[in-house]
C-alpha positions, 0 to 999 in steps of 0.5 A: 539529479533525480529530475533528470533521470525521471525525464529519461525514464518517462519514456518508457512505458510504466511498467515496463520499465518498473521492472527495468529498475527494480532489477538494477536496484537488485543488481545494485544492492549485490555489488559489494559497496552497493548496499552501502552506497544506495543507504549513505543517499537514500538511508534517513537518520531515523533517530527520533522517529521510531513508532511504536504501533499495533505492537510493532516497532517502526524505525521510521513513520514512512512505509511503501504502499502495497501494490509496488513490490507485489510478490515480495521479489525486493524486500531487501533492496527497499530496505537499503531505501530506508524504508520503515516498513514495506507492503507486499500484495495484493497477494491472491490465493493462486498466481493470476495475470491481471488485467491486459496491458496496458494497465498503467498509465502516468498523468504528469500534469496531476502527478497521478498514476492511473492503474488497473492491474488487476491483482497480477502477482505470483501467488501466495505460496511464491510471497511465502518463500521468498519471504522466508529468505529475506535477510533484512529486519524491516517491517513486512506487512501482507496485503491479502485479496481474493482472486479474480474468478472467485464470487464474492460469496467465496471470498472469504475462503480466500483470504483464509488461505493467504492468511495461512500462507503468509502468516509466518513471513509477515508482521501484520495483514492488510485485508484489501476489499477497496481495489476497483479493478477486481470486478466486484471487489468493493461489494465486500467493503459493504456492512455483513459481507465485511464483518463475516469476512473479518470475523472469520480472519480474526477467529483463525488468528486467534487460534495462531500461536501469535495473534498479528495485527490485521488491517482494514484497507478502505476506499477513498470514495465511502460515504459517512454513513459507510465510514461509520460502518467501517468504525463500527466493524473495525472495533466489534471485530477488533482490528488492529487499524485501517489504511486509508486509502486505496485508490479512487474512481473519480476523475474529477478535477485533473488538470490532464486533458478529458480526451486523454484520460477518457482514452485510458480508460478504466482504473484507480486514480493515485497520487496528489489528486487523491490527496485531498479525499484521502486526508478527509477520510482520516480525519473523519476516521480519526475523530469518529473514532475519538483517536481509538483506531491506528490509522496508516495514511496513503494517498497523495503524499510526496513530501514531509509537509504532505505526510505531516498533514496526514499525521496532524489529520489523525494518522500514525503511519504514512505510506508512499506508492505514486509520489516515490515513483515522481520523487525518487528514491530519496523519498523517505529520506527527505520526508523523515528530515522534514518531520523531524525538523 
């Protein structure tokens, strides 16, 4: 069925019709009998998949990646998609643009999304206040970023801000310095601008009523020198985990025509064709850590076999983005039905 819908909504481009279908899911989820309809397909049985992580409590393994539902405007409705946790962000101190349009393109042939949005969303104050009005429990996690003109030897006033901002409205925080389409982004993934960066975040935690988790979200294109950095980094700042991993630069292997994929241009690269890379680096994660670190794996995964190959690698949570848009809305239904089975 699904197959068919996603035939008409390729038509249209990305993300417009995005939009388009996230305001019918709202329109969907106010009907009277809507909520229930969307979760008698979507809603998995969640019994037996219930994970106890960094002091949280996920009714199921299966969460929505950061970069989907940037300004927290859906938080309810994904929720009626059985989702066990949802992503917002990147949220910016201040609402920006992004990148022009076009800035999203499908690669059907690889199942891979190539985006560089460029962190648009609506600011950090606009998140706060819609998420104090979500009337759902599930599980919000905070993927906070620096905005586009601020220089990376300010960035870390940044991220204090939307850490204040969002700290009463989330349940754990996701520090993104692996985006490549904020120029100059990933120069803060390196060793010393990292660990003052979240150094700083876990002293203004710690000076909260209640500490939450925070995170560390990498890039799939480290090398193992740079991974044994971030293990190094993740235990003397005590983090509560990494997601691993934001999108990829490289372009290698794709079965999409060069001229076309040259034609789009600049940007990360989602879904299977990062799938492989994203696994490697949870492996390595996981075992030079000696299974120490809580890991959230994304990249690549589009069925049950998929996210247990990330588990078996070392992670504790899965994320989707790419193979929800290609798979649909019953995504994590079908995903939690395989692990259990």
């Amino acid at each position: 069925m699904y197959g068919l819908i996603k035939k008409i909504l390729f038509c249209f481009p990305p993300e417009s019709i995005h939009h388009g279908v996230m305001r019918g899911l709202k329109v969907m989820h106010g009907l009277p009998l809507g909520k229930n309809l969307l979760g008698s397909f979507c809603r998995p049985d969640d019994t037996g998949l219930q994970r106890e992580v960094f002091g949280l409590t996920f009714k199921n393994p299966v969460g929505l990646a950061a970069g989907f539902d940037k300004d927290a405007k859906y938080i309810d409705e994904l929720s009626d998609l059985g989702f066990g946790f949802v992503e917002i962000g990147t949220v910016t101190p201040v609402g920006q643009p992004g990148n022009e349009q076009p800035r999203l393109f499908r690669l059907p042939a690889d199942q891979a999304l190539i985006n560089r949005m460029g962190f648009n969303n609506e600011g950090a104050k606009a998140a706060a206040k819609r998420l104090a009005l979500r009337k759902s429990n599930i599980i919000v996690g905070g993927n906070i970023g620096k905005n586009k003109l601020t220089p990376n030897e300010d960035a870390v006033s940044d991220y204090e801000k939307c850490f204040h901002a969002l700290y009463d409205g989330v349940d754990y925080f996701v520090v993104n310095v692996s985006s490549p389409n904020t120029p100059g982004l990933r120069a803060l993934q390196e060793k010393e601008p990292l660990k003052q960066l979240l150094h700083h975040l876990q002293t203004i935690n710690a000076a909260k009523p209640k500490a939450k988790p925070i995170l560390l979200k990498i890039a799939p294109d480290l090398t193992p020198e740079q991974l044994d950095d971030i293990v190094e980094i993740v235990n003397e700042t005590k983090l509560a985990g990494i997601v691993a991993t934001n999108t990829t630069i490289s372009r290698e292997g794709l079965a999409t025509p060069n001229a076309e994929v040259e034609k789009i241009g600049m940007g990360g690269l989602s879904g299977l064709p990062v799938k492989e890379k994203a696994t490697e680096v949870i492996r390595y994660i996981h075992r030079k850590s000696g299974g120490s670190i809580p890991i959230i794996a994304v990249g690549g995964i589009f069925t049950a076999e998929d996210a247990q190959e990330k588990l078996d690698a070392g992670a504790v949570l899965v994320q989707v983005y790419t193979g929800f848009i290609y798979e649909g809305p019953a995504i994590v239904k079908k995903i939690c039905s395989g692990l259990k089975k």
